[in-house]
Every structure is written in C-alpha cells, then in structure tokens.
N, C-alpha and C positions, 0 to 999 in steps of 0.2 A: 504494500500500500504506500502510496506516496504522500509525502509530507509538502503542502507548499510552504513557502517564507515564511508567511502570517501567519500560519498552525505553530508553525515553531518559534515567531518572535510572542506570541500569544501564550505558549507553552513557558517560557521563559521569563516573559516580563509578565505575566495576571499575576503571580505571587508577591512582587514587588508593590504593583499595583491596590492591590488587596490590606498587604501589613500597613501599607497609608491610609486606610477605611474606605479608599473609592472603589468604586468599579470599573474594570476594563470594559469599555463597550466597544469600540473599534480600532483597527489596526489597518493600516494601508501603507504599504513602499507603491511612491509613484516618481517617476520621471520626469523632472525637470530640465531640460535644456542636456547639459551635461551633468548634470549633478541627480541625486536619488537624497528623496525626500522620505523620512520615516513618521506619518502621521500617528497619534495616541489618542483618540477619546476616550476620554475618562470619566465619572459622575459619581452623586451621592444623594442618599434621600435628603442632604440638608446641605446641596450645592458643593462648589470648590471654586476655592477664594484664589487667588492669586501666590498667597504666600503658598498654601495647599499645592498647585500647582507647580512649581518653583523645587521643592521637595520632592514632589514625585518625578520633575525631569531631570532634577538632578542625578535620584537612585537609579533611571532608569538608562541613564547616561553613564555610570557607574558600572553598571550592570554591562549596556553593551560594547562600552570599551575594554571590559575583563574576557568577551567573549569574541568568536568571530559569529556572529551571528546576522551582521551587516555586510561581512567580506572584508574585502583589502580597499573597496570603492568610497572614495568619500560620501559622506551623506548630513543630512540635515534632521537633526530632531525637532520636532515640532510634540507638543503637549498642549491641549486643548481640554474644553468641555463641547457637549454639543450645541448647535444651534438650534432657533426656535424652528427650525421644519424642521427637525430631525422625525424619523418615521418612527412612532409607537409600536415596537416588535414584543416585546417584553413586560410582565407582570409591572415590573418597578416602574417604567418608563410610565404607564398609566398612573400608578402611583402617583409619582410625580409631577403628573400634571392637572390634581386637581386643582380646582379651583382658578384653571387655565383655560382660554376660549382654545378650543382644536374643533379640526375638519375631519371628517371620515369621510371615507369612500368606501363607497358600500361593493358588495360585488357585482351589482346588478350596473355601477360606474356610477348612480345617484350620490352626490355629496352632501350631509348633513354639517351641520357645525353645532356644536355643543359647548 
C-alpha cells in the first residue's frame, strides 16, 4: 500500500499538533514557482490565537528539520487556522460553528442558510 506525502507528514506532525490542544485538520505540499510550500491547518473548540500559532510552527518546524520528511528541496512552512468557507466535514467543525450564519447545500444542489 502506498503512502502519499501528506499521510506521512500527517503521521508525523498530528502528535505534535495534538500535545498543543489543537487539531490537525489539513495538510497540503503545493508548488510554488520554484519553491514547495508546506500548508498546516490547525483549530480548536476555543480558536488559536497567534501566540498559539507561533508555538505550534515553531515544534513543527522542529520536528521537520530533525527529519527528512520535506526532502533535501527547500520549502516554506506556513501554519494557519481555517477560513470562514472552510467546508463542515467533521463533528467538531459543526460544533464550532454554532451560533455562526452557514450555507448548506443540500444534495438535491438546493442551498439553505442557517
């Protein structure tokens, strides 16, 4: 079975992620010009702040220069939270957005807003 990138930078940094209280929600290596961009979204039931942030790019900057887990190719860490369209996959995500105005799309393609 094959492992891609993101299985395995996912494998390596959720723990990291984790002992900080947040949650790993997304991982993306994309291609920038010449350069390879390593994206992190991150979240929590009660947000993440800046300093928050800052801490976890730190460990996890920590983390992937102990490891070759990026390669020998330069790249760019980026640590994030999500934005407001981020798509509702997730128990917590719902969570989170009570008391939020959000759109659904129903399967039928009908859009409600709640």
């Amino acid at each position: 079975m094959s492992t891609t990138q993101s299985e395995r930078l996912r494998e390596l940094l959720e723990p990291l992620v984790t002992s900080q209280g947040l949650d790993l929600e997304e991982i993306a290596v994309d291609s920038v010009g010449r350069k390879r961009v390593l994206r992190v979204v991150v979240d929590s039931d009660t947000g993440a702040d800046l300093d928050r942030i800052a801490d976890v790019s730190r460990a996890l900057s920590a983390k992937l220069d102990e490891t070759d887990a990026m390669g020998d190719q330069a790249y760019d860490l980026e640590v994030g939270t999500p934005g407001a369209e981020r798509l509702l996959t997730e128990p917590r995500h719902y969570r989170r957005a009570v008391d939020r105005l959000v759109k659904f799309q129903l399967a039928d393609g009908a859009e409600v807003v709640a």
